[in-house]
C-alpha positions as CSV (number, residue, x, y, z in Angstrom):
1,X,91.4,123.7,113.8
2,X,94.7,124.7,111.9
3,X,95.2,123.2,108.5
4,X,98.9,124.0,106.5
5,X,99.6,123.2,102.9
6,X,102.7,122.6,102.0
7,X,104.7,122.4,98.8
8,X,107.4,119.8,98.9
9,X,110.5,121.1,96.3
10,X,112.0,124.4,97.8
11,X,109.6,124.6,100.3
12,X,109.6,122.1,102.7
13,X,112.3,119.9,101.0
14,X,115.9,121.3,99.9
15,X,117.9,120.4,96.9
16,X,119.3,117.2,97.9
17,X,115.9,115.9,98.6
18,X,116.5,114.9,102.4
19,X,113.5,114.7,104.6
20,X,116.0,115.5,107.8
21,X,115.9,119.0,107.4
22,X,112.1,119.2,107.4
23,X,111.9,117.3,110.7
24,X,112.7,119.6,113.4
25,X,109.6,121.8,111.7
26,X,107.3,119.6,110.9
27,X,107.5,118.2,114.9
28,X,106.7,122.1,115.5
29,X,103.8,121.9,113.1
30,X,102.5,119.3,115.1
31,X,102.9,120.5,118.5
32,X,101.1,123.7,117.4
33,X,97.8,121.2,116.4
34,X,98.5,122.0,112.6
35,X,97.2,119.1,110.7
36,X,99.4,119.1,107.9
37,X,98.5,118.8,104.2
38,X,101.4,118.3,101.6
39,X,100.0,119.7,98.3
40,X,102.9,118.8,96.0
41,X,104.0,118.3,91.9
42,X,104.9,115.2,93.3
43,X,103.4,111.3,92.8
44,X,101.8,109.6,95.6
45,X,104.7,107.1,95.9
46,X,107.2,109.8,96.5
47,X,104.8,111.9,99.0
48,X,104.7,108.7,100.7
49,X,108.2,108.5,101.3
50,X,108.2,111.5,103.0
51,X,104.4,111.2,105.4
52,X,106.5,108.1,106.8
53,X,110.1,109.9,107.3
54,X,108.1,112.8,108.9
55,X,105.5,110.7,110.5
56,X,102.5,112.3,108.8
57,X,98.9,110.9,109.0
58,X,97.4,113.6,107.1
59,X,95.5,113.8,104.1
60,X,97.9,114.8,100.8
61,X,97.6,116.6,97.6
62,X,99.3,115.2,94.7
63,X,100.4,116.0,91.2
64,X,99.7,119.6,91.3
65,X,96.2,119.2,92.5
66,X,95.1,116.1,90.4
67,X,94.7,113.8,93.3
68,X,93.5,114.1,96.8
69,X,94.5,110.9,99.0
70,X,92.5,110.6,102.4
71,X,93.3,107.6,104.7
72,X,90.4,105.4,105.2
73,X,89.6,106.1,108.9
74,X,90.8,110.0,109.0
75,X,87.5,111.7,108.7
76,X,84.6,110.4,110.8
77,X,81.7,111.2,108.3
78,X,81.0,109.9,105.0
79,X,82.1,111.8,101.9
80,X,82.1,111.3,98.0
81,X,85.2,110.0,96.6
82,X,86.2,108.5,93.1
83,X,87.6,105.3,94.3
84,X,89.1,103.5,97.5
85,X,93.0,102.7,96.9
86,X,94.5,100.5,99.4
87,X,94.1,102.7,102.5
88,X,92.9,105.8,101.1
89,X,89.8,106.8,99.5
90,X,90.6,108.9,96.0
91,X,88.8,112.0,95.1
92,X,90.2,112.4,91.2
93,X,90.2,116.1,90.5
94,X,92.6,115.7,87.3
95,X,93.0,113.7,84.0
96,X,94.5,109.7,84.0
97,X,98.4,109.9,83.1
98,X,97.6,108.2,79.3
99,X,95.5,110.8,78.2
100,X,98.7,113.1,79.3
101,X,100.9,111.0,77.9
102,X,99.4,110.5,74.8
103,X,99.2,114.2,73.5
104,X,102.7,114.6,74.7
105,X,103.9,111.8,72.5
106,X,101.8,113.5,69.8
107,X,103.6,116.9,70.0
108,X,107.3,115.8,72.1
109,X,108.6,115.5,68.6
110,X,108.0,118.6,67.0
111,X,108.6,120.6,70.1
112,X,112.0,118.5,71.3
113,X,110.6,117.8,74.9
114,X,111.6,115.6,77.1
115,X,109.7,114.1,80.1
116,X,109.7,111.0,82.3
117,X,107.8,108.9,79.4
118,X,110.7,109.3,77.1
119,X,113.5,109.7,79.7
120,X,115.9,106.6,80.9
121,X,116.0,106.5,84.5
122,X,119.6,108.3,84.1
123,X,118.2,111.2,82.4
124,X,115.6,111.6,84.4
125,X,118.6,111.8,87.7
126,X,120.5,114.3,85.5
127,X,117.4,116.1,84.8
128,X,116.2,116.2,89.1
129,X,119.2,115.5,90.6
130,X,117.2,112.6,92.4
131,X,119.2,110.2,94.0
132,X,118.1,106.8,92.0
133,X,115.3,105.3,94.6
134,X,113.1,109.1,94.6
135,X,113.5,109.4,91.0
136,X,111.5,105.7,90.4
137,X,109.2,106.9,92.7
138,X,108.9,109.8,90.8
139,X,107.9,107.9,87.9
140,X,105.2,106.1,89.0
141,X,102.9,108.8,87.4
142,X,98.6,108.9,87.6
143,X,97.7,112.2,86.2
144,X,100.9,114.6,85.1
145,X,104.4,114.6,83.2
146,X,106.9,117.0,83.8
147,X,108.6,118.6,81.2
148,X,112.4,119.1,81.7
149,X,113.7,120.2,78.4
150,X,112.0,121.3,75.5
151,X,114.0,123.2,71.5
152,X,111.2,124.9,70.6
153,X,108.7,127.6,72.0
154,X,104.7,127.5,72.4
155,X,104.6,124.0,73.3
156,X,102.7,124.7,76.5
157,X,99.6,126.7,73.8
158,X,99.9,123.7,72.0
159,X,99.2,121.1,74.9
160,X,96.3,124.0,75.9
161,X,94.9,123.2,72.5
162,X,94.8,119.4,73.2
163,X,92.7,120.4,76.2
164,X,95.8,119.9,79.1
165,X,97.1,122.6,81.5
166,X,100.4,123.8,82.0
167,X,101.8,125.2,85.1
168,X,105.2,126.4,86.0
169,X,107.1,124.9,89.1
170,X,110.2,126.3,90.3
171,X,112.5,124.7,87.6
172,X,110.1,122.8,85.3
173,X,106.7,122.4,83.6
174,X,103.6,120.6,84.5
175,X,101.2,119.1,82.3
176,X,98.5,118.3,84.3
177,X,94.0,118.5,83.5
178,X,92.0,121.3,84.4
179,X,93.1,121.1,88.3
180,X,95.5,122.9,90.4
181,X,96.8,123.4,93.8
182,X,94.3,125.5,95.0
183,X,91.3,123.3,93.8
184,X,92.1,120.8,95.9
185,X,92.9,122.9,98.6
186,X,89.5,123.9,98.7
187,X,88.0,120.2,98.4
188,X,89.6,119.2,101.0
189,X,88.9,122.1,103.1
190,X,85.3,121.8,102.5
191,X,86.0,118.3,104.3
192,X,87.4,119.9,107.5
193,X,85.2,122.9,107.7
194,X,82.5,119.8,108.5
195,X,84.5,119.2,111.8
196,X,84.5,122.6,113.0
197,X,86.0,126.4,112.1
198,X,89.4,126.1,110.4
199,X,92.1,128.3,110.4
200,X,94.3,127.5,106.9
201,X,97.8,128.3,105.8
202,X,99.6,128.0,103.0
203,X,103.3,127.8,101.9
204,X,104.8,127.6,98.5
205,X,107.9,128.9,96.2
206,X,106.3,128.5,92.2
207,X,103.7,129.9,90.3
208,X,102.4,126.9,90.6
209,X,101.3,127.5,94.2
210,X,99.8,130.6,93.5
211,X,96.1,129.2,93.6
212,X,96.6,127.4,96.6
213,X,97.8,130.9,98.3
214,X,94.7,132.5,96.9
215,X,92.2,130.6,98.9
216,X,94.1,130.5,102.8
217,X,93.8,132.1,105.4
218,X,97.3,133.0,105.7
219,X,99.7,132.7,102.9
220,X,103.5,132.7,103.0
221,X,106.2,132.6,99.9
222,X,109.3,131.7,100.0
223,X,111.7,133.4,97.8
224,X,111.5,136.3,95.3
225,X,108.1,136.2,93.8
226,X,105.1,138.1,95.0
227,X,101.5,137.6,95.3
228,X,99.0,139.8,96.3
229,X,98.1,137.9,99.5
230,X,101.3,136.5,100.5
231,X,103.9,137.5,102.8
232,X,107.4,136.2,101.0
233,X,110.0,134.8,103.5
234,X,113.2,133.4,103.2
235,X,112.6,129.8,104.7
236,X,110.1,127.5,106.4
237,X,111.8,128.6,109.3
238,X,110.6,131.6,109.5
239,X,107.1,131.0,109.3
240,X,107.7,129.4,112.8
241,X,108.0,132.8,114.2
242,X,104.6,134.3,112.8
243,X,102.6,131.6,113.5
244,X,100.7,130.5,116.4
């Protein structure tokens, strides 16, 4: 079995935030018998929008680990799980959004930040450049903010302090619990490797993605940073031609 993870911003989606780009390789993906994961900054309602444009089934990763969402019927075996949401069961891995949001209304002050708890719905589309309908999505937060702005430095040691995480994205910062990327990677993995052997991949662009890469099989960046086990490439085409 071949699992991929894959990071939505930069990665798999471009900067106008189209799904139509992503659909020639995602149809690949599938003919190749990848089950695909996406393990994503983003909320559940906007990685929603996307499983239906693309016509994914798989289990997803959301808010920069903080989540796992598992469709009722996908795995045949019982598992543990934190909660059953509509037609997923839950495995919480990261902290509930008003614990997040209420150290960063304790600190946004002194540190001028701005995040989607004090942004309008306008800032927020000057802030993402998200056409209106993906940035309410976007807010419909359960464990993370994102910081767009900020006036002053060391706000991210003092979030640490209040107990929170901070990981850097490609353009902004996550607040997030003790969770990442590659955590949930390896829950969910865990979950496969009952089925059978597993083959995994990864693909990402942030530092963010840097603890999902650690724990694949095969790991691919796009752009100009480097990790130790990744292979950097310049699109998500190009992993097309190194994979089987």
């Amino acid at each position: 079995m071949k699992v991929i993870f894959l990071d939505l911003d930069k990665t798999l989606i471009g900067d106008d935030y189209s799904p139509e780009p992503a659909r020639d390789i995602v149809e690949e993906l599938k003919k190749r018998g990848f089950r695909i994961v996406f393990n994503s900054s983003k909320t559940r309602a906007e990685q929603e929008y996307y499983r239906e444009e693309l016509g994914i089934g798989d289990p997803f990763i959301v808010e920069n680990g903080s989540g796992i969402y598992i469709p009722k019927d996908y795995f045949p075996f019982s598992f543990n799980f934190s909660r059953a949401v509509d037609d997923y069961f839950v495995i919480d891995l990261g902290v509930e959004y008003d614990r997040i949001r209420e150290v960063l209304n304790a600190v946004g002050d002194e540190f001028g930040l701005k995040y989607y708890a004090n942004s309008t719905l306008e800032e927020i589309i000057a802030f993402t450049g998200l056409p209106e309908e993906l940035a309410k999505l976007a807010m419909k937060r359960e464990y993370s903010e994102t910081v767009f702005r900020w006036e002053k430095e060391d706000f991210e040691n003092a979030l640490k302090a209040r107990g929170l995480d901070v990981s850097r994205g490609s353009r902004f910062y996550n607040i997030h619990g003790k969770t990442d990327k590659g955590k949930a990677a390896e829950v969910l993995l865990s979950l496969y490797r009952r089925l059978g052997d597993v083959e995994s991949y990864a693909v990402g662009d942030g530092l963010n993605d840097f603890p999902m890469l650690d724990i694949v099989d095969f790991a691919f960046i796009i752009g100009p940073l480097e990790h130790p086990r990744a292979k950097n490439i310049s699109s998500l085409e190009e992993i097309m031609e190194v994979v089987k």
